[in-house]
C-alpha positions in Angstrom: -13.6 241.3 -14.6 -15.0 243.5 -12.7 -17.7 244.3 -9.2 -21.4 244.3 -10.5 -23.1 247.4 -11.0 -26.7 248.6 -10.9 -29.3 246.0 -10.1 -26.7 243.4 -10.0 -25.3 244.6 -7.0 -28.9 245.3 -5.5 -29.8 241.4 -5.7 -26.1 240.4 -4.2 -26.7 243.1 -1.2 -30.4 241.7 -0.7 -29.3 237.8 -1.0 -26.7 238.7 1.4 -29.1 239.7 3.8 -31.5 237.4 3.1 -28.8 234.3 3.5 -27.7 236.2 6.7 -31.2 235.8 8.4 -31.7 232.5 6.7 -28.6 231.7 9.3 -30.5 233.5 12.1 -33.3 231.4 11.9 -31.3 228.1 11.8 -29.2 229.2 15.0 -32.5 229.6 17.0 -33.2 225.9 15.4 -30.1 224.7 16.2 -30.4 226.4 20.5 -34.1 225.4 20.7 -34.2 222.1 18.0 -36.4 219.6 20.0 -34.5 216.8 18.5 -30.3 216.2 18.0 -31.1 215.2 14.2 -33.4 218.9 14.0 -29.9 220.7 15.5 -27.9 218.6 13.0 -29.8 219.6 10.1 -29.9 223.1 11.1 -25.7 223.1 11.6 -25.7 221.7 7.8 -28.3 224.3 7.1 -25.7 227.2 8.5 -22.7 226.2 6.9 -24.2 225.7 3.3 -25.8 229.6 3.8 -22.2 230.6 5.0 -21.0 229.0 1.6 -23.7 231.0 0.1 -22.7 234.3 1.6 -19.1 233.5 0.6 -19.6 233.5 -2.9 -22.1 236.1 -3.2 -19.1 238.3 -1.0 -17.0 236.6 -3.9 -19.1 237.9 -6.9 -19.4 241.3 -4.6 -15.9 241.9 -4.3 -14.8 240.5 -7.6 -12.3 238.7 -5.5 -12.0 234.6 -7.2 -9.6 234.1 -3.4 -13.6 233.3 -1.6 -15.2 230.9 -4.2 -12.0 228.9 -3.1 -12.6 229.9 0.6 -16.4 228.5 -0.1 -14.9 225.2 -1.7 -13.3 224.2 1.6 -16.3 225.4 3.8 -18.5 223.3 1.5 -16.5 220.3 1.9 -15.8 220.6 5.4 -19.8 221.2 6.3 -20.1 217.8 4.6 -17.8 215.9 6.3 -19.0 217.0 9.6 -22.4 216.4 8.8 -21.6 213.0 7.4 -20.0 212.4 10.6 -22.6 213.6 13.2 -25.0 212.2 11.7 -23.2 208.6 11.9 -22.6 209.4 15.7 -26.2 209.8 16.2 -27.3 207.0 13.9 -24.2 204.9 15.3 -22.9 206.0 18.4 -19.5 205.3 17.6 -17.7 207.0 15.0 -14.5 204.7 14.4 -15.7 201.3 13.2 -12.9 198.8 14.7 -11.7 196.2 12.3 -13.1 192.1 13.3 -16.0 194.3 15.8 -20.0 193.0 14.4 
């Protein structure tokens, strides 16, 4: 398989830039974010648009090596999410077996 061409390759160059703004934006929500859970949403924001810009550099490259890359990132953004959000929520991240 190989690189797009042509118009193709226009739309993956402007999504790139597009997702890489996108990722702007949420760091100036996650420095200024008036609230812990607006930063936490803005962090989750950031790591699905660096998925995002991982594939699209995937489909770019014709290199299969980043949708991989993107697999981890996505799973990793959601465990970290999942668990700043229960420290927030929580306060405690370990629950202790026989604690209310």
């Amino acid at each position: 398989m190989s690189a797009p061409g042509g118009i193709a390759a226009t739309a993956i160059d402007a999504a790139l830039v597009l997702v890489a703004g996108l990722c702007l934006l949420c760091g100036y929500r996650v420095i200024r974010g008036p609230t812990v859970p607006d930063r936490v949403v803005a962090l989750d924001a950031i790591a699905t648009n660096v998925v995002a810009i991982a594939v699209l550099f995937a489909i770019k490259t014709d290199r299969g090596l980043f949708v991989t890359v993107s697999l981890v990132l996505a799973i990793i953004g959601f465990l970290s999410t999942v668990t700043v959000a229960k420290y927030v929520t929580e306060g405690d991240i370990i629950t202790r077996w026989g604690e209310p």
